[in-house]
N, C-alpha and C positions, 0 to 999 in steps of 0.2 A: 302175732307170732314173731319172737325175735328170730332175726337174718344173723345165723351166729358168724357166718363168713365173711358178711362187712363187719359184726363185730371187731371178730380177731383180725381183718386188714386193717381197720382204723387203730385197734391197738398196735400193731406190731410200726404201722406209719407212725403213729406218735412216738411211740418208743425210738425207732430211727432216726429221727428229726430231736429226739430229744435228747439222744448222745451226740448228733452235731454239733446243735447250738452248744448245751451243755460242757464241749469240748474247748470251745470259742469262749466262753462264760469261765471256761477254768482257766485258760490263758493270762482273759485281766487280771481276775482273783488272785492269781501269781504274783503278777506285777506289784501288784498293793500288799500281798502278804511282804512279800522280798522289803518292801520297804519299813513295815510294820514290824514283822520278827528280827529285823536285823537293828533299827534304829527306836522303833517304838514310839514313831511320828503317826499321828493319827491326819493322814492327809486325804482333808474332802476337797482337791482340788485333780485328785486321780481322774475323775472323770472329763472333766477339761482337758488334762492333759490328751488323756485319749482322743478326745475332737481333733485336737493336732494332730495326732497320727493318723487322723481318716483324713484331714486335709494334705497331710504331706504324701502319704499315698496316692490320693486324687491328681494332685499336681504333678507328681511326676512320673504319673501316666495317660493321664488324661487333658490336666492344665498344660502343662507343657511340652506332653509329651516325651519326656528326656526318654522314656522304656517304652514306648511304641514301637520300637523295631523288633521289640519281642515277642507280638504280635498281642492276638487276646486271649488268649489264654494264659500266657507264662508272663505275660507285663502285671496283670494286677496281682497276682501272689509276689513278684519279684517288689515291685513299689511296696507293698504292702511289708517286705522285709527289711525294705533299707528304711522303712520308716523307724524302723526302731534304734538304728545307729544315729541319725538326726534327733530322735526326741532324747537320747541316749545324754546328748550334750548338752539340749535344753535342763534336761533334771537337774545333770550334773554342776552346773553351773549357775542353776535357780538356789541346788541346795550351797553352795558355795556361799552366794552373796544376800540370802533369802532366809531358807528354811535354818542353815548352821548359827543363825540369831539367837536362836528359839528353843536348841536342841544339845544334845552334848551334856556337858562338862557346864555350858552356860545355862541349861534348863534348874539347872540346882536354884538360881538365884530367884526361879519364878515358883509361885505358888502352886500348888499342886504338880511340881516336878514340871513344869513349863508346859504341860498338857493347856491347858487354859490359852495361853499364849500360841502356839501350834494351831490350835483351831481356830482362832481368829485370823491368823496369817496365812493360813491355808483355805479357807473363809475366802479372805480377800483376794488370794492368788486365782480364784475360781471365777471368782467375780471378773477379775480384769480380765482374765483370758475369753470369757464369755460373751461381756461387751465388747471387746477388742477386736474378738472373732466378727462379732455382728456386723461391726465398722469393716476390718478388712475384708469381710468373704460374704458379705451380704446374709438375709434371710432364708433367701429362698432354697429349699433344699435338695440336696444334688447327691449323685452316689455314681459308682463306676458301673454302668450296665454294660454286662461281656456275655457272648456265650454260653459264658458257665454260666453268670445268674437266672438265665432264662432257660436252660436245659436240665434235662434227670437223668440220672441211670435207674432203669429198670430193673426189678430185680423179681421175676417171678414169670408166671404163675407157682405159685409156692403147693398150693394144693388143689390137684387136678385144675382145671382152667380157672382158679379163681385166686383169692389173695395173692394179690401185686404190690410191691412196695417198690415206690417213685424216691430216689433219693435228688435232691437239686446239687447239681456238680460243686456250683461255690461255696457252699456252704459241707460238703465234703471233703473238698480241698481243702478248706479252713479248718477245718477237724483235725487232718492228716496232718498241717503244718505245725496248727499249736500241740497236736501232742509233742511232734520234732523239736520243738523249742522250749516244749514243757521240762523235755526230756530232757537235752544238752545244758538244759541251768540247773536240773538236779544235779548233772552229772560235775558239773563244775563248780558248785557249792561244798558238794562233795570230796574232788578229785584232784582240784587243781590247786597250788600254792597260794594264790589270790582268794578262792574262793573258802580255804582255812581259814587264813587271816580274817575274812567275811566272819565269818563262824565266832572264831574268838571276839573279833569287836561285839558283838551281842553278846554271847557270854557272859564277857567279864571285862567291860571296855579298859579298865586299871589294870589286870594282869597282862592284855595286853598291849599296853603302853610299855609295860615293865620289861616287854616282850622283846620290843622294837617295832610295833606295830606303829603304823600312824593312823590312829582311830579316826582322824576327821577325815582324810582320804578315804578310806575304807569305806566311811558313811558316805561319802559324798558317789563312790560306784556305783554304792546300795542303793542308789536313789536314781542314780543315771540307770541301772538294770534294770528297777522297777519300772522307770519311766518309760524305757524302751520295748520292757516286752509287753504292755498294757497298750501300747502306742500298734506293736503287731497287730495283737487284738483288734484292734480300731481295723486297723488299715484292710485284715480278711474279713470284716463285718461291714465296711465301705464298700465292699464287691457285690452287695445284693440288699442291703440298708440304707433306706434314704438317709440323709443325717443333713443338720445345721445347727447353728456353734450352740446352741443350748441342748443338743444332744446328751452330752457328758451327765445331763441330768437323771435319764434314762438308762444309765449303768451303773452309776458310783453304788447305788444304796445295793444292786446285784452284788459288784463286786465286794461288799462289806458283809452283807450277809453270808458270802462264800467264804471269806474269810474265817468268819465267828464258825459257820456253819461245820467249816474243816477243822477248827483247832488253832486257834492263834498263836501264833507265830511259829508254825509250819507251813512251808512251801507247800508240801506235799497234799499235803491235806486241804490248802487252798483250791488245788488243782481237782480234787475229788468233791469240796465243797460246791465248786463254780458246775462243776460236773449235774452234782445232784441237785442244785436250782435251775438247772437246764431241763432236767426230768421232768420235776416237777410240774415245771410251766408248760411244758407242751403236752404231758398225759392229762392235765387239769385240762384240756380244749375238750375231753371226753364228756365232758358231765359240767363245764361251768362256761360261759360265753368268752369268749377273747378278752373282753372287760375287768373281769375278775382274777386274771392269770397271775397277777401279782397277789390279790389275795390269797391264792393257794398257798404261791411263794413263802411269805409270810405266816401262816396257819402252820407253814410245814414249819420253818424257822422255830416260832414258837416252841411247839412242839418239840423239837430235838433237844433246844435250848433249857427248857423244864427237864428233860428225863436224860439230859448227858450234856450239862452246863462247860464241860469243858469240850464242847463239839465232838462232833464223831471220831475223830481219829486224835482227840487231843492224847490220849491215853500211848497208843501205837508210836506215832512218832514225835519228837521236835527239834523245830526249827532246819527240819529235813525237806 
């Protein structure tokens, strides 16, 4: 005889858990749209970069301490936000002297619109950050244990004494921030004179040159923005996820899938993309082992991708 009561608590836990992660999931997928929609650099080196942002987070609150005085609860969401102003200048400055080889006005000269080229050099930027990582930060893997990651909010009995749903605080918090961050770069894509300009350089990178835009700045923000808010990502999934430097493995193909999943080269849809492989993977604990969770992922991927090739929300918005 089925127990419909642990049924519907295990459904509604997975469900819960799976707008967290999923919320966190949509954050990177941002990152990487932002730099996808706006430049049309296919970079598999996003997940790498994310490693940094979980080590620059760690560091400066754990490694060095610099936000310790904030205690433990408001040090690792705080590290976890100035990581994105540091990885902010890493991107910005990788696409400077790195990725602007490859892309632009100079991809014309490469074969397949320098797509080819892009991927081999974002290839190798992943690479070096990977062994790099190994060399500086060692193997062994580490994460910021706080408070949060070890405690839940309660939320129930929901009906009569029974269905309880446990939420874990970190991964709550992490929810709460990346929507706040999700939010504030819609809104400034949108709203702000920088974030136009942004808009125009994908467009129409020629009309706005003609503009008085400086398109290669413009890309090179788009790439620092990307890199930083993917790097946030990192840094509230460092607060309850063990990671070491080949971690970034373990996300990139999430974050690519959320991308396609939402509608390429929409922000927006990245955000609901990341959203809904976060679903997917944790209501699939229902009925398939932990082992398989990316398979679902995937099955699900498939699927959309057959019956609405231009992802869910490609139709609703772009490059929003």
């Amino acid at each position: 005889m089925i127990d419909w009561t642990s049924l519907l608590e295990n459904i509604l836990q997975s469900l819960a858990t799976g707008l967290m992660v999923g919320c966190l999931y949509g954050l990177m997928s941002v990152g990487l749209g932002m730099i996808f929609g706006i430049m049309r650099v296919i970079n598999f080196a996003q997940g790498d970069l994310m490693m940094l942002g979980m080590y620059a987070a760690w560091y400066l609150f754990t490694g060095f301490g610099v936000l310790a005085f904030m205690g433990p609860y408001a040090g690792p969401v705080a590290a976890a936000i100035l990581a994105g102003p540091l990885l902010f200048f890493v991107g910005y400055f990788m696409h400077q002297f790195l990725v602007s080889r490859v892309t632009g006005m100079r991809a014309l000269d490469y074969a397949g619109d320098g797509h080819y080229a892009q991927l081999v050099l974002t290839l190798g930027i992943g690479l070096v950050l990977q062994n790099g990582g190994l060399i500086v930060f060692g193997s062994e893997p580490i994460s910021m244990r706080t408070p949060l990651s070890s405690s839940a909010w309660e939320l129930g009995p929901l009906i009569g004494d029974s269905v309880t749903i446990f939420l874990n605080k970190a991964r709550g918090v992490g929810a709460i921030v990346s929507i706040a961050v999700a939010t504030s770069l819609f809104l400034f894509v949108m709203r702000t004179r920088l974030g136009k300009a942004l808009r125009a350089s994908a467009d129409n990178p020629l009309a706005a040159i003609y503009m008085g835009i400086d398109v290669n700045k413009a890309h090179r923000i788009a790439f620092g923005i990307g890199t930083g808010v993917t790097a946030i990502a990192g840094g509230l999934i460092a607060s309850y996820y063990p990671f070491q430097p080949y971690v970034g493995l373990d996300f990139v193909i999430i974050m690519y899938a959320g991308v396609v999943l939402g509608g390429l080269g929409s922000i927006t849809g990245a955000f609901w993309g990341g959203m809904t492989i976060g679903l997917v993977q944790q209501m699939s604990t229902l009925i398939l082992p932990n082992q398989l969770q990316n398979t679902a992922i995937f099955a699900v991927f498939l699927l959309v991708i057959f019956l609405l090739p231009q992802g869910l929300f490609g139709r609703n918005v772009e490059r929003v």
